[in-house]
C-alpha positions as CSV (number, residue, x, y, z in Angstrom):
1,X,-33.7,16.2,61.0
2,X,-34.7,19.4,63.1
3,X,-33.8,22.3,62.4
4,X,-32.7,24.7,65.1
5,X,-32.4,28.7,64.0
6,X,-30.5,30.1,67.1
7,X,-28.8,32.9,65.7
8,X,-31.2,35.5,66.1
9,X,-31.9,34.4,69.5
10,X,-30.4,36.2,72.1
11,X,-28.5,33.8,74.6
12,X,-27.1,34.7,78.4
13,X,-24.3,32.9,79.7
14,X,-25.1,30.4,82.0
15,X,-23.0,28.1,85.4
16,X,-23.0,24.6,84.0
17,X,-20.2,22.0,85.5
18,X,-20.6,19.1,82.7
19,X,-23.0,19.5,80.6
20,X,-22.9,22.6,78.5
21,X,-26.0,23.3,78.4
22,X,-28.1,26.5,79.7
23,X,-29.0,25.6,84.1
24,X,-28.6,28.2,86.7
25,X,-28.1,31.7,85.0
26,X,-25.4,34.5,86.2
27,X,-25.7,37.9,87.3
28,X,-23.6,38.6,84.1
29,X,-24.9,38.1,81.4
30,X,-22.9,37.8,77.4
31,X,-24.2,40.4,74.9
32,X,-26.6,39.1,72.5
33,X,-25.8,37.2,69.5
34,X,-27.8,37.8,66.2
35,X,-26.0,36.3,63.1
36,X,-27.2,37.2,59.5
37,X,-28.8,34.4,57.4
38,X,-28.5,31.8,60.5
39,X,-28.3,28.1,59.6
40,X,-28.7,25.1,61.5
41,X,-26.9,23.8,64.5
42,X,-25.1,20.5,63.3
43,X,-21.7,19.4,62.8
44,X,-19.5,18.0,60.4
45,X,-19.3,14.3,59.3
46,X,-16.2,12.9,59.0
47,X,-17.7,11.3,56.4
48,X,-18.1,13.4,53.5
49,X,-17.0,10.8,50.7
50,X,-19.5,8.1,51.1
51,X,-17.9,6.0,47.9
52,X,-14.6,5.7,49.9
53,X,-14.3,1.8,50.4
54,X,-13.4,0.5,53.8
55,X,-10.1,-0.7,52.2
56,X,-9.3,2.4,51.4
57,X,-9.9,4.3,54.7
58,X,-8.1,1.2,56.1
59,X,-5.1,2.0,54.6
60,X,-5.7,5.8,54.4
61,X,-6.5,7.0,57.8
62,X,-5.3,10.2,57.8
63,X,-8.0,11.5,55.0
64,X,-10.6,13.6,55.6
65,X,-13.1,10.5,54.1
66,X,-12.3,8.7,57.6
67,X,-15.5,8.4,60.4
68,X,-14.9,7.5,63.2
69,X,-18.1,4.7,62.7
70,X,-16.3,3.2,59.5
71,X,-13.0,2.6,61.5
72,X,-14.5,1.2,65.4
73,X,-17.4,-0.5,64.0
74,X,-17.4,-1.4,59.8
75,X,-13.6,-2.6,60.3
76,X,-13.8,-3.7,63.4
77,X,-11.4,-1.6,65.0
78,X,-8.0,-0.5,63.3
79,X,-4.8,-0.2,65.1
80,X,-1.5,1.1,64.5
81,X,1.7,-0.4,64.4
82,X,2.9,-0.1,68.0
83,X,-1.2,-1.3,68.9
84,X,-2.7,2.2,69.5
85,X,-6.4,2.1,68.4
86,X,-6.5,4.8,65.7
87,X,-10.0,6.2,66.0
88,X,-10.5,6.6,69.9
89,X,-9.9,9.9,72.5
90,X,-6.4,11.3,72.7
91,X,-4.9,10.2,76.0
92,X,-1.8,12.1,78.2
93,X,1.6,10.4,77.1
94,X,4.0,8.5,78.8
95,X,5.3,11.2,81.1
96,X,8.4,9.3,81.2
97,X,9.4,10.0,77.9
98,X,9.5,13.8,76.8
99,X,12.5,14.7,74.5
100,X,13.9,17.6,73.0
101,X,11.9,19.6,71.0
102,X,12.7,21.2,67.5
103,X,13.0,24.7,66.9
104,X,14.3,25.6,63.6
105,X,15.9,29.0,64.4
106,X,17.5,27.8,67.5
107,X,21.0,27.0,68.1
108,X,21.7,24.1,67.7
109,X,17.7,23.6,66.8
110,X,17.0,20.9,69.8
111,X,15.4,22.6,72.5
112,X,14.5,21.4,76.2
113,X,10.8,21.7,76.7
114,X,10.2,19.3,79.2
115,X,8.3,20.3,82.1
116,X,10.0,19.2,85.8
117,X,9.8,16.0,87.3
118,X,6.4,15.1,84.9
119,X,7.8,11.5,85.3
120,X,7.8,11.5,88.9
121,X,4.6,13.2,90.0
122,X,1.1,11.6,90.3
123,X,-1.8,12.3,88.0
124,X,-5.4,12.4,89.3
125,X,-8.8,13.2,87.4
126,X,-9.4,17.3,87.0
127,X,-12.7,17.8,88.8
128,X,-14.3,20.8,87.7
129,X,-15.1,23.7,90.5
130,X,-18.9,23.3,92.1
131,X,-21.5,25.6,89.8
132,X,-22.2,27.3,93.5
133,X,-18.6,28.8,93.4
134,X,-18.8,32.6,92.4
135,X,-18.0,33.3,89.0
136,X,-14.5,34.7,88.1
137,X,-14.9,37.6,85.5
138,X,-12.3,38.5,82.8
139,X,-12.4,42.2,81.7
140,X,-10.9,44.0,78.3
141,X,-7.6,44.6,78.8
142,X,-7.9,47.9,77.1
143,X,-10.4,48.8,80.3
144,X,-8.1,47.9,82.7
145,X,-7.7,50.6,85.7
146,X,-4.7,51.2,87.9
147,X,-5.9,48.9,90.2
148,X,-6.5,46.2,87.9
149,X,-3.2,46.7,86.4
150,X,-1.3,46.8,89.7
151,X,-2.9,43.5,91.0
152,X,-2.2,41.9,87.7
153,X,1.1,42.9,88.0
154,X,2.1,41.8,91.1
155,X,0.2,38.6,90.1
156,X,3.0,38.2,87.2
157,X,5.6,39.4,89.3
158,X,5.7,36.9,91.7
159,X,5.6,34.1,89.0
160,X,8.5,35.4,87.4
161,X,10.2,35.3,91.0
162,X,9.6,31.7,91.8
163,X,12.2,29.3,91.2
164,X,13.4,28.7,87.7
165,X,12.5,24.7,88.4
166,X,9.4,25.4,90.2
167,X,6.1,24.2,87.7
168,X,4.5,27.4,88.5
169,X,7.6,29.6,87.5
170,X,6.7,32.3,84.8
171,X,9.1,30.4,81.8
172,X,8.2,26.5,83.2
173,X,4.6,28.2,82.4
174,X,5.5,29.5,78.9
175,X,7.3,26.5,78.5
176,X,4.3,24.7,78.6
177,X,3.1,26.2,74.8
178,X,6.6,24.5,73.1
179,X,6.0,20.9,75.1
180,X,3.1,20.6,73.3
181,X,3.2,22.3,70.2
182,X,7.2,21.7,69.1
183,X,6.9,17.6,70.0
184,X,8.3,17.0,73.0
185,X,6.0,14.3,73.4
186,X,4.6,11.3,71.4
187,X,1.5,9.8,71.9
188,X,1.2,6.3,74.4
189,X,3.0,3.7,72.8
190,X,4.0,5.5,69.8
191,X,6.2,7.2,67.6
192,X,3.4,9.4,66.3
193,X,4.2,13.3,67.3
194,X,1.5,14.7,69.7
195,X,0.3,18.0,68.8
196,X,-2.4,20.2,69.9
197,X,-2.5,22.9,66.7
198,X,-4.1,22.5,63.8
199,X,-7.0,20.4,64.9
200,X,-10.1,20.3,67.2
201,X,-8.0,20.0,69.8
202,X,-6.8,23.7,69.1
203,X,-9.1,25.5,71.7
204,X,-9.7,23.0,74.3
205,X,-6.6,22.3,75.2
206,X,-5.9,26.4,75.4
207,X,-9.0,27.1,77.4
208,X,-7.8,24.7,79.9
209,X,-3.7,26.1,79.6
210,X,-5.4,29.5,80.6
211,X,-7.4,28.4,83.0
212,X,-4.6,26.9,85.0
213,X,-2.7,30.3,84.5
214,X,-5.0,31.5,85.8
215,X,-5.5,29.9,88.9
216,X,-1.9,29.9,89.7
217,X,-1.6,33.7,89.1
218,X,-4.4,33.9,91.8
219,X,-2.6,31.7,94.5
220,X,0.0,33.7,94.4
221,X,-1.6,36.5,95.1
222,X,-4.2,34.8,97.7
223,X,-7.0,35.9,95.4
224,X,-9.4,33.5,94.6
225,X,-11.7,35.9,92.4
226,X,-8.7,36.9,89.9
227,X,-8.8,36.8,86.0
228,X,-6.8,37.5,83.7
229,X,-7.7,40.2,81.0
230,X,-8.5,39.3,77.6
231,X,-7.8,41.5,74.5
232,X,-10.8,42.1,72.7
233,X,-9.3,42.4,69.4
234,X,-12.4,42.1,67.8
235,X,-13.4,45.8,68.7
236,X,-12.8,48.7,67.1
237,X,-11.2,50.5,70.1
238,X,-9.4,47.0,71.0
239,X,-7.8,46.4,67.7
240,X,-4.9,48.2,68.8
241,X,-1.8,46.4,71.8
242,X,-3.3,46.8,74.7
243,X,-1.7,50.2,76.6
244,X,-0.7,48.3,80.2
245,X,1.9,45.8,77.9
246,X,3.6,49.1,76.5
247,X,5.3,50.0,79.7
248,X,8.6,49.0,79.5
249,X,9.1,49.0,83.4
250,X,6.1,46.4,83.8
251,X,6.6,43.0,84.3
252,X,4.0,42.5,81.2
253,X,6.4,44.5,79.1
254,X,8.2,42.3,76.3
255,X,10.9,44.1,73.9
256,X,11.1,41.8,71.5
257,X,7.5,42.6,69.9
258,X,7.4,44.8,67.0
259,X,8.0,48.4,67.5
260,X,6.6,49.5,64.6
261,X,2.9,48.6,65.8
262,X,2.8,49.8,69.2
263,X,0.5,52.5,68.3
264,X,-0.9,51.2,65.0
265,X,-4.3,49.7,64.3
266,X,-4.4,45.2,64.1
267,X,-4.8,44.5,60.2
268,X,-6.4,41.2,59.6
269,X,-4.5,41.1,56.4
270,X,-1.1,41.9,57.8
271,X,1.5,40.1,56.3
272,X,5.1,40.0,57.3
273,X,7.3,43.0,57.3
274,X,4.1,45.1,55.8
275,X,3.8,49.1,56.5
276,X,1.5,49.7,58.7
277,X,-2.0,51.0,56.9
278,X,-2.4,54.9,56.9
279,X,-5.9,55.1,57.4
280,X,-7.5,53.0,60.7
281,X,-11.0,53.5,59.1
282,X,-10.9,50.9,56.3
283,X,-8.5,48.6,58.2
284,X,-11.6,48.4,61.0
285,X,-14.2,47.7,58.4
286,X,-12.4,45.1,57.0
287,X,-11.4,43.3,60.1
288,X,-15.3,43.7,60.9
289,X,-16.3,42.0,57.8
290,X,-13.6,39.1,58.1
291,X,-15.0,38.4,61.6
292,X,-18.8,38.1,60.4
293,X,-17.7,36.4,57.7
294,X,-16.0,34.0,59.6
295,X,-18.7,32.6,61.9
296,X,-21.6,32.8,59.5
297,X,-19.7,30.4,57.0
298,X,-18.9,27.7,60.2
299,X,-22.2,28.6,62.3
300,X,-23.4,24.9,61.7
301,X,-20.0,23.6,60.4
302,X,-18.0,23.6,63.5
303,X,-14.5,21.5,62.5
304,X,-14.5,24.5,59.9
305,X,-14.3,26.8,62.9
306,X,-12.4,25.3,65.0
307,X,-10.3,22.5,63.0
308,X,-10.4,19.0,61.6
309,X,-11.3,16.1,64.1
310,X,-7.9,14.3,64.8
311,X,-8.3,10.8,66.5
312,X,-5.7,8.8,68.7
313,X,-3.1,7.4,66.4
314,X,-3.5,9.9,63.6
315,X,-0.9,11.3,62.6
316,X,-1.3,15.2,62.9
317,X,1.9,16.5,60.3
318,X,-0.3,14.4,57.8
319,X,-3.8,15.6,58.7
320,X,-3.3,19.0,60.2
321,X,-6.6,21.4,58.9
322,X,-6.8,24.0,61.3
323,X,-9.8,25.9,61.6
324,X,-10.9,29.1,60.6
325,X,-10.6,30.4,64.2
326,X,-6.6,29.7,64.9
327,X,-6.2,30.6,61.3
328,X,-7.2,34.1,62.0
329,X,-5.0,34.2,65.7
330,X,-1.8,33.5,64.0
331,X,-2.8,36.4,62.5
332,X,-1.8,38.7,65.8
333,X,0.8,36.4,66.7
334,X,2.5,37.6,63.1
335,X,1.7,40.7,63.9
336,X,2.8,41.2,67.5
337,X,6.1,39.0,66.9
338,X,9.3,40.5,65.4
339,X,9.2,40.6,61.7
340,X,12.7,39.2,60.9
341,X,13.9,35.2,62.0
342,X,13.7,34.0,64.5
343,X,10.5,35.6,65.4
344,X,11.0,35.4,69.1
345,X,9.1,35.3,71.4
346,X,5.2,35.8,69.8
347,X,6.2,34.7,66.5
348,X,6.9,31.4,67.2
349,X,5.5,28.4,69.0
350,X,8.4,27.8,70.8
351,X,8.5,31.0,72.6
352,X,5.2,32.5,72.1
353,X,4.2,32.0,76.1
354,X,6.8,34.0,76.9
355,X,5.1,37.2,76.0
356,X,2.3,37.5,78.7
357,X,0.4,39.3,75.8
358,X,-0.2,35.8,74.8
359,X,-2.3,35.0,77.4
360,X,-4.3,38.2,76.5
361,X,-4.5,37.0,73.2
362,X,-5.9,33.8,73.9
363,X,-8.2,35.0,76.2
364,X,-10.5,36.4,73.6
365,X,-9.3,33.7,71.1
366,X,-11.1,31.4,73.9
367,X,-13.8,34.3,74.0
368,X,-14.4,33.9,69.9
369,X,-15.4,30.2,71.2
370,X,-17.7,31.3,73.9
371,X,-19.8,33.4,71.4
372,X,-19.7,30.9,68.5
373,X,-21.3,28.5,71.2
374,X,-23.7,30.9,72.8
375,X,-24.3,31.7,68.8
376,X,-25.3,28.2,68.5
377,X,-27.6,27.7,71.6
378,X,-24.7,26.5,73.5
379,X,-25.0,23.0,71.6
380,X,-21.7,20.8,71.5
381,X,-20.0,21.9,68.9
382,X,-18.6,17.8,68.4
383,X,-21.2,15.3,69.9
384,X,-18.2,12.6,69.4
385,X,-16.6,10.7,72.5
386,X,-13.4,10.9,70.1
387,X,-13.4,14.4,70.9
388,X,-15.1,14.4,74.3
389,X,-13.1,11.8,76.1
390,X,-10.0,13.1,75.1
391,X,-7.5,14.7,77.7
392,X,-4.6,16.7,78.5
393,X,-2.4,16.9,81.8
394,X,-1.5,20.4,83.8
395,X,-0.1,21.2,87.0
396,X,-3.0,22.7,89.3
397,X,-2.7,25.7,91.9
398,X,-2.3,23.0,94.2
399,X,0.6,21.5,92.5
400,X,-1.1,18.4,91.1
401,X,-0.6,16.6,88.3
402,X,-4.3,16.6,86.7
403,X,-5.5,14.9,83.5
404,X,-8.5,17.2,82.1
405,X,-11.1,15.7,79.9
406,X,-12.3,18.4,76.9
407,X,-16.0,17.5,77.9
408,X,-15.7,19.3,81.1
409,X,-14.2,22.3,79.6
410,X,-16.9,22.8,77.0
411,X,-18.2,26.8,78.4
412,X,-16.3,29.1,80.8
413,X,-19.0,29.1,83.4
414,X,-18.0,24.9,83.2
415,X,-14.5,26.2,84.5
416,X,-15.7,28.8,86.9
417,X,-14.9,32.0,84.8
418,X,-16.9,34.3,82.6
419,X,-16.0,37.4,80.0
420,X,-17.6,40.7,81.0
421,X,-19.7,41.3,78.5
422,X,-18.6,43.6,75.8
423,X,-20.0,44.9,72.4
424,X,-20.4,42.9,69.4
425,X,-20.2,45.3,66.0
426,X,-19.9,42.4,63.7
427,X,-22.5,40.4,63.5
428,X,-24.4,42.6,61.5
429,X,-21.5,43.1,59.1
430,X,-22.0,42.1,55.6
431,X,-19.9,41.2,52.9
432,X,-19.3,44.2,50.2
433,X,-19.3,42.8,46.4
434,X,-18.8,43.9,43.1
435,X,-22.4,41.7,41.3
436,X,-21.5,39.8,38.5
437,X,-22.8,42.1,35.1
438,X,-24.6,40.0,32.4
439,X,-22.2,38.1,30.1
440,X,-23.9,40.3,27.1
441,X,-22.9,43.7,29.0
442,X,-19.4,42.1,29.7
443,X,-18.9,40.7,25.7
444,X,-20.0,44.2,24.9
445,X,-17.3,46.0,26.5
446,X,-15.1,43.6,24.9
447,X,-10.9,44.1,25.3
448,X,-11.8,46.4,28.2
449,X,-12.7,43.8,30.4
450,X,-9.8,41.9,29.7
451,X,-11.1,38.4,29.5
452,X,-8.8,35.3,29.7
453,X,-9.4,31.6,30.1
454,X,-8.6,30.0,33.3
455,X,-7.0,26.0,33.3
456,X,-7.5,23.5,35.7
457,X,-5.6,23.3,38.7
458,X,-3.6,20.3,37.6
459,X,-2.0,16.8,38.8
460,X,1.4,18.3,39.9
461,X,1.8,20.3,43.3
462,X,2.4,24.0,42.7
463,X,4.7,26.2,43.9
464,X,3.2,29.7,45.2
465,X,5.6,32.1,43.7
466,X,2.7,34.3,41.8
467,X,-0.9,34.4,41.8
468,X,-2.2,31.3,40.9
469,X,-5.9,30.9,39.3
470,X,-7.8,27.8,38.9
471,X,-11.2,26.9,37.4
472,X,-13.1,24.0,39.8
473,X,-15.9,22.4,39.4
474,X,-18.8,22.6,41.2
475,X,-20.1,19.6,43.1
476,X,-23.8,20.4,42.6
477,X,-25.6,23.7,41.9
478,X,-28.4,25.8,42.4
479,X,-28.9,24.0,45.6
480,X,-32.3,23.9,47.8
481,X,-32.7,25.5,51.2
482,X,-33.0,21.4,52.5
483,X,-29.9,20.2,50.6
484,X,-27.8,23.4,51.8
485,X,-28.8,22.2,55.8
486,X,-27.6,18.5,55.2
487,X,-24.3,19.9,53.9
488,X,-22.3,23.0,53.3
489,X,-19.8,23.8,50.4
490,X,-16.1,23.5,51.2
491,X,-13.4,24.8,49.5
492,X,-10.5,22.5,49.9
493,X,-6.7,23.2,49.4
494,X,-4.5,19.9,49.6
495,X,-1.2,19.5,50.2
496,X,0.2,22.9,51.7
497,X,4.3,22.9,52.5
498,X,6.5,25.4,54.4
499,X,9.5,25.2,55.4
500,X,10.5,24.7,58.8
501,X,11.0,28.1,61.3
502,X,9.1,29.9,58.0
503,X,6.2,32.9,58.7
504,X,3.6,32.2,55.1
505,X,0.6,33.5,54.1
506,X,-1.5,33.3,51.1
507,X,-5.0,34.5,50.5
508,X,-7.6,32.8,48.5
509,X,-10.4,34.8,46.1
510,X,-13.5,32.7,44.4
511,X,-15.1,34.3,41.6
512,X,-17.2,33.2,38.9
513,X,-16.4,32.3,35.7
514,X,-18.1,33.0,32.4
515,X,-17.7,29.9,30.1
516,X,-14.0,29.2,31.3
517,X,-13.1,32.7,30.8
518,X,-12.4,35.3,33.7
519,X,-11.5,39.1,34.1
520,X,-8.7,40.8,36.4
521,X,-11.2,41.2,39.1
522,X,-10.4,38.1,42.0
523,X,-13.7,38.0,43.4
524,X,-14.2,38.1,47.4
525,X,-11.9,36.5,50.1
526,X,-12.8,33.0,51.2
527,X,-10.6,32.7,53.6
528,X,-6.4,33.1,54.3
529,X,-3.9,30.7,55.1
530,X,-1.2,32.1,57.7
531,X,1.4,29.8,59.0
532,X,3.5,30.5,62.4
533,X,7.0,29.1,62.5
534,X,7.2,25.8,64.0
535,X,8.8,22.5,63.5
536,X,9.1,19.2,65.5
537,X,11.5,15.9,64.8
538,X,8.8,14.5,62.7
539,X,9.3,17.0,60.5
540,X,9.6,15.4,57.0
541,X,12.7,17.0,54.8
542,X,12.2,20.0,56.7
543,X,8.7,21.3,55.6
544,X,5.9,21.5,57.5
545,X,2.4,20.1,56.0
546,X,-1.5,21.3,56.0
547,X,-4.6,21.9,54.5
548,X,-7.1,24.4,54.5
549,X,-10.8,24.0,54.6
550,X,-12.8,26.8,53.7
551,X,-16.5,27.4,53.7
552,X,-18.2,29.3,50.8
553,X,-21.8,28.6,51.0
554,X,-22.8,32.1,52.0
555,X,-20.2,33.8,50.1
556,X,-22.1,32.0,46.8
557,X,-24.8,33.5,47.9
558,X,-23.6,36.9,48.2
559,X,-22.0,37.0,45.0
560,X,-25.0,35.5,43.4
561,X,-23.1,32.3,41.9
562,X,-25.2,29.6,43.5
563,X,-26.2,28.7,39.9
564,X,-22.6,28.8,38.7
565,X,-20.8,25.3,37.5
566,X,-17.9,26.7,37.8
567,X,-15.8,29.0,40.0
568,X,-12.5,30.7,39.8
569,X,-10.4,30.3,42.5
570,X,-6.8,32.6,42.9
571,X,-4.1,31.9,45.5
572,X,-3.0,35.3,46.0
573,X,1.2,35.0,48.0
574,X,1.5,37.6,50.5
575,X,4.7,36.2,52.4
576,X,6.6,33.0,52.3
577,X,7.9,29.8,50.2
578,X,5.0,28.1,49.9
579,X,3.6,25.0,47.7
580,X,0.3,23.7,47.0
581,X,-0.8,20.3,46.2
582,X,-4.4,20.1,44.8
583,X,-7.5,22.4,45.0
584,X,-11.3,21.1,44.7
585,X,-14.8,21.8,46.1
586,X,-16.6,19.3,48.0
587,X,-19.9,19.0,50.0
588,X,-19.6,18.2,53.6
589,X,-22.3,16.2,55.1
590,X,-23.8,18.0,58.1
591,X,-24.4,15.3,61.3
592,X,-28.0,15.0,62.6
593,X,-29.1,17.4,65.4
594,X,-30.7,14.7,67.2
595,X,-27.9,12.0,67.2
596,X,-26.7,10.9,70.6
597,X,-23.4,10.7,71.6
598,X,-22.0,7.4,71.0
């Protein structure tokens, strides 16, 4: 196995068309990306339970335990009930077929979503624009000038003015967000709901929903060099909305965001209906140290950045693990969204396009991808056709139906655009941590410390009313520099409910334990779960289902526990009727660096 240490390396965006690796370099150039303590530039296996028995991932193909190998080659291919290959590259549906789509706090709750005449036009291959094209560049929407602010606007403008049946109008275009994220569609020859959140499917699919945007915005406008604005949230003078969207006589202007933060500084740990903090200063830090945090635990773990691989025929309300990434964007879309039901329009998937901060949003959302690639050498962050071959269908600035293949979508300079390079003050940000005291220093002090005994998770789900605290075991400890590159420590929580058209968030602390006992103190923050409201008609007894994937392997490190059997684990609930299902550690097995696609 090689061993590739990219982090420190400083890497410069680059024009490819297909293949995302380095070719022809730009004029503009990303800022350079150094990581703290980088690790290799692998994957993850599907794989990680070796002892699970081909009858079992047979008749259990939604778990994590299921590779893509075991189910085309070992069983000889496995197919669903309507005769879908489960275990191949998501395909476009039947166009034919869209239905309503669900939305909870709608009435009545069945909402039209369908796109016009889908069923009628005809679909041809995307081909990506020549690497000879100039590159479009997308700028901090923060830095906007007047006339960057009057161009987008007119840009907008005429969108909203096109017909209301016209694929390019401004809602058919916002519309787009609920077809694919509320159900309106099943996958080919299925009943199996097609979704693109909560998977690796997440920021593909979004690069390629703003890139269209894009293109459209700029045919209107007869500008072939215009892109949109990103918001670089992960900034200290960008963690605030974005001034041009405040203006309530702009076409960018939407009242139904929250009032309350217009002028108030992002907080990563927002929760629903919380004050806004008093002091910026800490807030920044924080958000900082979340964000380095972030990419140093997924740097060579990319379904734990970017969400669990979900194959044709799976079914995603069973599967769903989003990735650390979208985890931390619903984030903003909490934030920015109304804090009271129904949460229209950034609040909820249903209506979140209809806020053109969205699109800002997701522009550095798609960004965070950009520099967790360049981060990584620009490597493929999935070298697996299941992922590759994949595709979704738009409608083009030219009014064409295209079906769009993730592998060509795999950089920006792939699609023709790049982000102007900005700052990057977190890499270098490090986790702040209260070290563990001797267990002789911590007896000594005796009822002071307050020491209790933690139990076992438990059998039974759980519902998150109050803190919860658990004691896990440890797969193996006190592992080697070697071991820690073929596999990185996962903290996994099974079987996550929410009710339908519900906001929820709940934040998760690891500690160590002293022989089963533990003090008030929670440890650091692994990671959060924040859920946006959603629902779909394959919603099962009206709850919505996930899991949550977490890496820890650094943070051991930083709070010294790598020689700990046992960790402490609390579920801290910040908002929401939530209930939790199991809670374990595992080892994921890191995929070779040198394995070719299959």
């Amino acid at each position: 196995m090689s061993l590739s240490h990219l982090c420190n390396t400083p890497i410069s965006s680059s024009i490819t068309s297909k293949n995302p690796l380095p070719s022809a370099s730009t004029k503009i150039s990303t800022p350079s990306v150094r990581l703290a303590n980088p690790t290799a530039t692998h994957y993850i296996s599907c794989e990680h339970n070796k002892q699970t028995s081909r009858r079992e991932a047979a008749t259990n193909v939604t778990q994590h335990v299921v590779d893509r190998r075991n189910v085309l080659l070992g069983l000889g291919g496995l197919y669903g009930a309507a005769g879908v290959a489960i275990g191949a590259p998501l395909t476009p549906p039947d166009l034919t077929k869209c239905h309503k789509a669900i939305d909870s706090d709608a009435t009545p709750p069945e909402v039209d979503c369908c796109p016009p005449d889908y069923g009628k036009a005809k679909m041809v291959d995307f081909t990506p624009p020549s690497p000879k094209d100039p590159l479009r560049v997308r700028k901090a929407a923060h830095k906007y000038n007047l006339d960057d602010i009057a161009k987008f606007e007119a840009a907008i403008a005429k969108m909203k003015a096109l017909p209301t049946n016209h694929p390019w109008n401004y809602y058919q275009q916002a519309t787009i967000h609920c077809t694919y994220c509320n159900g309106a569609f099943d996958q080919l020859n299925t009943k199996t709901l097609l979704q693109v959140h909560g998977s690796w499917f997440f920021l593909p699919w979004h690069r390629y929903y703003l890139y269209f945007w894009e293109k459209i915005l700029g045919k209107l406008i007869g500008d072939d060099t215009f892109a949109i604005p990103f918001w670089n949230w992960d900034a200290p003078k960008g963690m605030y909305m974005p001034p041009m969207y405040l203006n309530e006589k702009s076409p960018l202007f939407d009242k139904t965001r929250d009032k309350r933060h217009y002028k108030s500084v992002l907080d990563y740990s927002y929760s629903m209906g919380a004050d806004n903090p008093p002091d910026p200063k800490p807030v920044v830090t924080n958000n900082l140290e979340m964000l380095s945090s972030m990419f140093k635990e997924t740097s060579n773990a990319p379904a734990l950045f970017m969400g669990k691989p979900l194959r044709a025929g799976e079914d995603p309300t069973s599967t769903t693990a989003p990735g650390s990434c979208e985890m931390l964007h619903n984030v903003m879309h909490q934030w920015v969204g109304p804090p009271t039901s129904p949460y229209w329009n950034m609040g909820n998937f249903h209506t979140a396009a209809r806020d053109t901060i969205f699109f800002a949003h997701h522009g550095n959302v798609d960004r965070m991808w950009d520099i967790y690639n360049n981060s990584r050498g620009q490597r493929r962050e999935f070298n697996d056709p299941d992922w590759l071959d994949s595709s979704f269908i738009f409608y083009d600035e030219n009014e064409q139906l295209v079906n769009c293949k993730v592998r060509d979508c795999l950089t920006p300079q792939s699609l023709g655009y790049i982000y102007h390079p900005e700052p990057i003050p977190w890499t270098n940000n490090r986790r702040k941590h209260k070290k563990m005291r001797s267990a002789a220093k911590k007896k000594s002090e005796g009822d002071s410390l307050k020491l209790a005994p933690v139990p076992e998770f438990g059998s039974q789900p759980r519902p998150l009313t109050e803190p919860i605290r658990a004691l896990l075991q440890r797969p193996k400890i006190s592992r080697t520099k070697d071991e820690k590159a073929d596999a990185v420590e996962v903290l996994v929580i099974d079987g996550i409910t929410v009710p339908n058209g519900s906001t929820a968030r709940f934040d998760v602390y690891v500690t160590q334990a002293l022989e089963g006992l533990v003090g008030p103190d929670r440890g650091e923050l692994a990671g959060s779960f924040v859920h946006i409201p959603t629902a779909h008609h394959r919603s099962s007894e009206g709850k919505e289902y996930s899991s949550l994937e977490l890496g820890i392997s650094i943070l051991l490190e930083d709070i010294e526990a790598e020689s700990s059997k046992e960790l402490v684990v609390s579920l801290i609930p910040r908002d929401g009727d939530v209930v939790v299902s199991g809670l374990r550690i595992e080892l994921f097995d890191v995929e070779d660096d040198d394995e070719e696609e299959e």
